[in-house]
N, C-alpha and C positions, 0 to 999 in steps of 0.2 A: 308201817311207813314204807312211801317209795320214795328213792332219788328217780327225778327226772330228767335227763340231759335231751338237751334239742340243740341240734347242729343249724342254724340258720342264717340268710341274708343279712348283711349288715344292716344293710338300709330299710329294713323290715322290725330292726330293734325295737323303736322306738314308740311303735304301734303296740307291738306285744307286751314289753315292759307298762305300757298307762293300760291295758286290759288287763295285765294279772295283778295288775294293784286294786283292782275294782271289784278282786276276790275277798271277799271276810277271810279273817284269820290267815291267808298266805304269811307264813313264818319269814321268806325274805328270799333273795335269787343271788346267785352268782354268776357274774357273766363275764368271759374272756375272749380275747381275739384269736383265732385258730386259724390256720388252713388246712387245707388238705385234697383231695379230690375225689371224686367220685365212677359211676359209670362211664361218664363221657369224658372222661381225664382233661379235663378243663379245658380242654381245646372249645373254641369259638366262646369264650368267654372273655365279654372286657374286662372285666377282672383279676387279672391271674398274676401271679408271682414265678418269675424263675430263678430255681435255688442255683446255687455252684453245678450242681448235677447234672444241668438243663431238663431236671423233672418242671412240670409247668404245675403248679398248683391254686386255687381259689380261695377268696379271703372269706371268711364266714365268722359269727358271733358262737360262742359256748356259752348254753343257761343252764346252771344245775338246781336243780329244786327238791327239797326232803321235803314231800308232806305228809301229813297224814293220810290213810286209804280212803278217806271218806273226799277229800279233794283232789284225788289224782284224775278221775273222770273231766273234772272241771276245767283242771291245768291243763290237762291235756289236750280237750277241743278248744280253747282259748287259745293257746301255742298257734296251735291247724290253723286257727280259723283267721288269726293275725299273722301268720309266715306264709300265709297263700298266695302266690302270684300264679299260678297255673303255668310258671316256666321251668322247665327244667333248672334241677340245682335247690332249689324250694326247701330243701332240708330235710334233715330225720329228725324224730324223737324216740326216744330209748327211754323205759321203765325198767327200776332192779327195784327187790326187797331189800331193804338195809334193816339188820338185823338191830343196831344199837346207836343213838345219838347221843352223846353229851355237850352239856354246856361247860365250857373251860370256867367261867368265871363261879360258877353255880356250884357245878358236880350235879345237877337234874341231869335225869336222864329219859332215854325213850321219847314221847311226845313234850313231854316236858321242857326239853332239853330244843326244841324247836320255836 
């Protein structure tokens, strides 16, 4: 199994969320509002947030996704191919191995548990 997280445009959600639903079997996503910044430290972005700090920071979505290894190919160019604007800030995606899933209501575990 991978989690997947993808740092991405807000405004870019909504496209990605109705393309990875069009996946068979995707187990389900979580998604949060985050900021934070980048290479360009958010300067010249309509965008930005300034903390107490006067750090300037960007409003972006967090997706996290467990799937199975046989779907991370999938999620992963769907992500791309739905959070592209070819503009700087565009986002990342991150893949890790997760070792173990359970389901709280169940006790299934591993894919199971997905």
């Amino acid at each position: 199994m991978k989690e997947i997280t993808a740092v991405v445009q807000p405004f870019r959600l909504d496209a990605i969320v109705s393309a990875l639903q069009q996946i068979p079997d995707l187990p389900g996503i979580t998604v949060s509002d985050v900021r934070g910044f980048g290479r360009q430290r958010a300067r010249n972005v309509s965008d930005t947030i300034e903390d107490e700090t006067a750090v300037l920071y960007t409003k972006k979505v967090q997706m996290e996704i467990v799937v199975p290894e046989r779907l991370v190919d999938e999620v992963i160019r769907t992500i791309r191919e739905n959070a592209h604007t070819g503009n700087p800030g565009d986002g990342k995606i991150f893949a890790r191995s997760v070792d173990e899933a359970i389901r709280i209501r169940t006790s299934e575990r591993g894919e199971d548990a997905l």
